[in-house]
Backbone bond lengths (Angstrom), bond angles and torsions (degrees), N, CA, C in turn:
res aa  C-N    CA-C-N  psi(-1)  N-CA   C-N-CA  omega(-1)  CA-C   N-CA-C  phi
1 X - - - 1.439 - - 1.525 108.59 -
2 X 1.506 127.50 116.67 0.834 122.04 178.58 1.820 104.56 -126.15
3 X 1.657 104.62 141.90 1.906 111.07 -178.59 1.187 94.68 58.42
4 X 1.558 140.28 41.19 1.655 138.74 158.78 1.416 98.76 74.72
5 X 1.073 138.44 29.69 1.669 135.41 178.89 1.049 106.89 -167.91
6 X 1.672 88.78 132.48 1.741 110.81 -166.98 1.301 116.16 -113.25
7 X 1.435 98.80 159.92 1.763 109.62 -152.88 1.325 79.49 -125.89
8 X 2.110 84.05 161.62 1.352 89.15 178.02 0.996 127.60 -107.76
9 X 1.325 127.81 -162.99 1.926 105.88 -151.69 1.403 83.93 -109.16
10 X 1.474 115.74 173.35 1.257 128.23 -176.80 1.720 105.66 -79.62
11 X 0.811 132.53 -10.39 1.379 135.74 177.45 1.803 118.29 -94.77
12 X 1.348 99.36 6.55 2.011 107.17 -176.92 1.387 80.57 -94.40
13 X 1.516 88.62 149.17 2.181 100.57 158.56 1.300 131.30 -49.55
14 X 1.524 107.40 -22.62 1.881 116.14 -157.86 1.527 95.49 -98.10
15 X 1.578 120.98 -29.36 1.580 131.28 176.08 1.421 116.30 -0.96
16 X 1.723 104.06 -70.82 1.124 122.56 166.67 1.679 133.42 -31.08
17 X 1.697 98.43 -50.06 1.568 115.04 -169.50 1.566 87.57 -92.02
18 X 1.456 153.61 -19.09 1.416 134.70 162.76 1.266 95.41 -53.71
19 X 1.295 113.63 -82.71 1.727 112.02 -165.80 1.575 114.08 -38.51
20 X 1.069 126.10 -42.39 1.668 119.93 -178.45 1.134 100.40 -65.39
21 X 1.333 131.28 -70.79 1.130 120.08 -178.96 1.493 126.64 -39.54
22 X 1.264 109.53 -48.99 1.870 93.71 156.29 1.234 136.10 -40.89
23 X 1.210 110.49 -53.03 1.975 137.55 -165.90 1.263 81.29 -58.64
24 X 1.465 104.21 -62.66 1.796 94.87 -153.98 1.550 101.05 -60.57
25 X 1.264 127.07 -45.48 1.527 124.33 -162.58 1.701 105.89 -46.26
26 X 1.502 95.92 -55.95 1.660 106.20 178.56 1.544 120.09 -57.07
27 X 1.438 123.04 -38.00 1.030 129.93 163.11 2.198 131.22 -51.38
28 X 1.319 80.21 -45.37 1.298 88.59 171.27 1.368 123.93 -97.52
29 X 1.832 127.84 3.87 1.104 149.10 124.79 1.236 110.68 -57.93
30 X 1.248 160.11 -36.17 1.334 134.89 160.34 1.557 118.37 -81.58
31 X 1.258 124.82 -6.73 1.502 122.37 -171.61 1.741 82.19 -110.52
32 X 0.883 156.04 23.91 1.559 133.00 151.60 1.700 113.46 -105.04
33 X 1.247 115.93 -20.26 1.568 87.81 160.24 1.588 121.57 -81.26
34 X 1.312 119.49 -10.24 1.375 119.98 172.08 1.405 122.43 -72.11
35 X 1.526 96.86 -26.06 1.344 106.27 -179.94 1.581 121.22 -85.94
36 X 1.936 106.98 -23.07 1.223 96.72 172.99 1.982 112.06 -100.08
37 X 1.121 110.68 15.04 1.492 138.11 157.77 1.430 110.99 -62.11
38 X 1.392 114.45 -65.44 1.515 106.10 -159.62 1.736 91.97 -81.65
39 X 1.560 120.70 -39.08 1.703 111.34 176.99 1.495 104.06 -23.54
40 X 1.344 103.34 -61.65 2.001 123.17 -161.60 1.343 84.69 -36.80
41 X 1.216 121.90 -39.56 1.459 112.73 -168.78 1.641 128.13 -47.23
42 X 1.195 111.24 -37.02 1.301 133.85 177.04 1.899 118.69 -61.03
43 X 1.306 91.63 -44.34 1.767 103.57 154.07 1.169 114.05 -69.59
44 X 1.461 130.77 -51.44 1.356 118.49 -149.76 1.744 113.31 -113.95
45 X 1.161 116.01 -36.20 1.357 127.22 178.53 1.603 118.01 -148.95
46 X 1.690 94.55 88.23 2.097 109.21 -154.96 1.647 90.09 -92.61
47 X 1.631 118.14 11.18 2.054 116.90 174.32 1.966 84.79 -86.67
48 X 1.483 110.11 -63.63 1.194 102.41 176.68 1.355 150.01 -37.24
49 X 1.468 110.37 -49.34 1.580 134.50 166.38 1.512 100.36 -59.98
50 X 1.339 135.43 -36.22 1.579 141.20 -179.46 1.395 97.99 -66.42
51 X 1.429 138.60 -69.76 0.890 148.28 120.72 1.788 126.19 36.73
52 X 1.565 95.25 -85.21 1.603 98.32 171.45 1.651 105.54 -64.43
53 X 1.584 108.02 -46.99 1.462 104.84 -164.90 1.414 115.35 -61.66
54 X 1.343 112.63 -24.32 2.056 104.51 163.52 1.549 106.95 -62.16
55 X 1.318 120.77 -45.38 1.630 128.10 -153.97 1.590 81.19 -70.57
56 X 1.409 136.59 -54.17 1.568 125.79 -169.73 1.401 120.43 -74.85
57 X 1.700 125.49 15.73 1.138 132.52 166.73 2.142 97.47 -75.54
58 X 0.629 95.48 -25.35 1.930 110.54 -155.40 1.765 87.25 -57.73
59 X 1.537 125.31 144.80 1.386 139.20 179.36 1.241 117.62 -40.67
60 X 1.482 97.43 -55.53 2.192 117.00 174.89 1.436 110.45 -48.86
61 X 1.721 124.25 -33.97 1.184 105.98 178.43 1.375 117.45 -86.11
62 X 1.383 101.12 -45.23 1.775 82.97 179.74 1.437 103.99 -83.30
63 X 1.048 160.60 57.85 1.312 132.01 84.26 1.501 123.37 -74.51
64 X 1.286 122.09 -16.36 1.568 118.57 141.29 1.671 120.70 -30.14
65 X 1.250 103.46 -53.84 1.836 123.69 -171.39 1.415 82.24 -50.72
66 X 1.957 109.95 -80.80 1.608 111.76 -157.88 1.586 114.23 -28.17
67 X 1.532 102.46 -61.25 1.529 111.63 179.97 1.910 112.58 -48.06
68 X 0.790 118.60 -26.39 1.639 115.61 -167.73 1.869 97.64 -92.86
69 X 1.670 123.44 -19.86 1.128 138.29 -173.65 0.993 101.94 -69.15
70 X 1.538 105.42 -64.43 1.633 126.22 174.36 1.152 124.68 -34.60
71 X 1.936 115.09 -50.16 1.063 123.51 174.55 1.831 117.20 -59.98
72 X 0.974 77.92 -56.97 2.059 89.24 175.87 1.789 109.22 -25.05
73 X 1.638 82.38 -71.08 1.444 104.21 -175.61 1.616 107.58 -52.98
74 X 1.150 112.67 -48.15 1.867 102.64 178.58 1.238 125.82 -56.37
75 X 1.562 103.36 -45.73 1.896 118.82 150.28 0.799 124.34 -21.12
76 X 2.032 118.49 -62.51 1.302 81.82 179.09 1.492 121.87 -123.21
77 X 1.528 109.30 0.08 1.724 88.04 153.68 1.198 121.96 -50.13
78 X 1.721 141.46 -19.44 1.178 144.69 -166.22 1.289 92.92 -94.03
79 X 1.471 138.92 -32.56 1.570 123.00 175.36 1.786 105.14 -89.37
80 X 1.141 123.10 -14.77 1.783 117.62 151.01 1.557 113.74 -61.21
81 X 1.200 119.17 -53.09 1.260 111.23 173.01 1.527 132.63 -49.63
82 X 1.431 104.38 -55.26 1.401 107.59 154.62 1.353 133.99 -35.67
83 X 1.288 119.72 -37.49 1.734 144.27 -172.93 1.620 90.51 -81.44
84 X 1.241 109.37 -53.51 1.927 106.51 175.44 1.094 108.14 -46.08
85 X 1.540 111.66 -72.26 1.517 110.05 171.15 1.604 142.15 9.65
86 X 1.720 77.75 -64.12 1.583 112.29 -145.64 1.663 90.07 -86.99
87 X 1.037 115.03 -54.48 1.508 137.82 -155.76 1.415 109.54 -95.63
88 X 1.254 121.25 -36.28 1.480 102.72 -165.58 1.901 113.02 -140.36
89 X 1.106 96.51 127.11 1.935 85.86 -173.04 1.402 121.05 -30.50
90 X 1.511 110.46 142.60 1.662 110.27 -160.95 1.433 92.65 -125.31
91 X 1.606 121.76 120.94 0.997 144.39 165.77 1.516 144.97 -91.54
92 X 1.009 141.28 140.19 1.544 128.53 -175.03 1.436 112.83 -39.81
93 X 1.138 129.34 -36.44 1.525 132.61 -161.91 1.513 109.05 -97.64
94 X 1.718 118.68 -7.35 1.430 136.52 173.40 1.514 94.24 -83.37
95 X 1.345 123.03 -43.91 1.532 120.48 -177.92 1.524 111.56 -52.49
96 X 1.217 116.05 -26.06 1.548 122.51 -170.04 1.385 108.30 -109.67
97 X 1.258 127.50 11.92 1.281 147.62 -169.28 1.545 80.47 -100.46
98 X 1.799 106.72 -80.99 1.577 122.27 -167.50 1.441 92.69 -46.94
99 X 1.112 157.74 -116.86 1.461 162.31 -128.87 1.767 93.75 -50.11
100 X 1.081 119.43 -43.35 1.896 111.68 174.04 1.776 107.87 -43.49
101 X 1.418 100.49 -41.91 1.443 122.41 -160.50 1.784 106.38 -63.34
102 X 1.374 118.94 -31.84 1.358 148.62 163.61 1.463 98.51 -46.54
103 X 1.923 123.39 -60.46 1.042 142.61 -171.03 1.246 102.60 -51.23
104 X 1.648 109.00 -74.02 1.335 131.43 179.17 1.651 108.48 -23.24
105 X 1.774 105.92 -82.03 1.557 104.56 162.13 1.262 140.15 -40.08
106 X 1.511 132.34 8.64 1.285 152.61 -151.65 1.451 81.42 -115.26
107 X 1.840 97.59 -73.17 1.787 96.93 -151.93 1.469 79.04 -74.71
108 X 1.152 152.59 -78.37 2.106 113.17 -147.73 0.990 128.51 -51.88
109 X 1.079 105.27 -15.03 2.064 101.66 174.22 1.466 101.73 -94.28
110 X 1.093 130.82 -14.28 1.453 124.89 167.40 1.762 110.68 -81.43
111 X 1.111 132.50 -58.05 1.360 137.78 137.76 1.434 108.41 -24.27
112 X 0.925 148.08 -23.61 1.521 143.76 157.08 1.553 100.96 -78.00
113 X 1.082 117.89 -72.72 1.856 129.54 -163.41 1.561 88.56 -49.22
114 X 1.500 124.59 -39.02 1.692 110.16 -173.50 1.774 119.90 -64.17
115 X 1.523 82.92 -28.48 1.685 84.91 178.28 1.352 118.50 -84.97
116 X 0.930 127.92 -15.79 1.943 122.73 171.90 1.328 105.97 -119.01
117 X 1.367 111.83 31.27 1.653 101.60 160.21 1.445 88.91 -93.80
């Protein structure tokens, strides 16, 4: 128990979906000021923003994209889950719901990555 709130151990089923749900939070906390950085671009320097937007045609980024999709998507089935949690009786067969939900976030960011490859 750490700061009066307890985590769960690496050996529960949901283990997995705590940690994603972190990663992703932090992840997509460091990629949104960059992202609303290069926008600025469009106001302030539209040679530059032209610029990045050739360099983000290149393979590495969009599978960059998928991964940041992915993240989104784990976010927030992982902040629905939480709200289940919180709110509504949680059952053995909800546990396999949450880890589907992992799935779920898989195929839309893959369904995304298919369309701008």
């Amino acid at each position: 128990m750490a700061g009066g709130r307890m985590r769960p151990s690496r050996a529960h089923p949901l283990w997995l979906a705590y940690v994603l749900h972190r990663v992703s939070g932090l992840g997509l906390a460091l990629f949104l000021p960059l992202h609303f950085w290069v926008l600025s671009w469009a106001l302030t320097q539209p040679q530059k923003l032209n610029q990045f937007l050739s360099f983000a045609e290149q393979p590495v980024v969009k599978i960059s994209e998928f991964g940041l999709v992915f993240l989104l998507a784990v976010h927030v089935f992982g902040g629905l889950r939480l709200m289940a949690m919180e709110w509504l009786p949680w059952s053995a067969p909800q546990k396999t719901l949450a880890a589907g939900a992992v799935g779920v976030a898989f195929l839309v960011s893959g369904t995304f990555f298919l369309q701008v490859v």
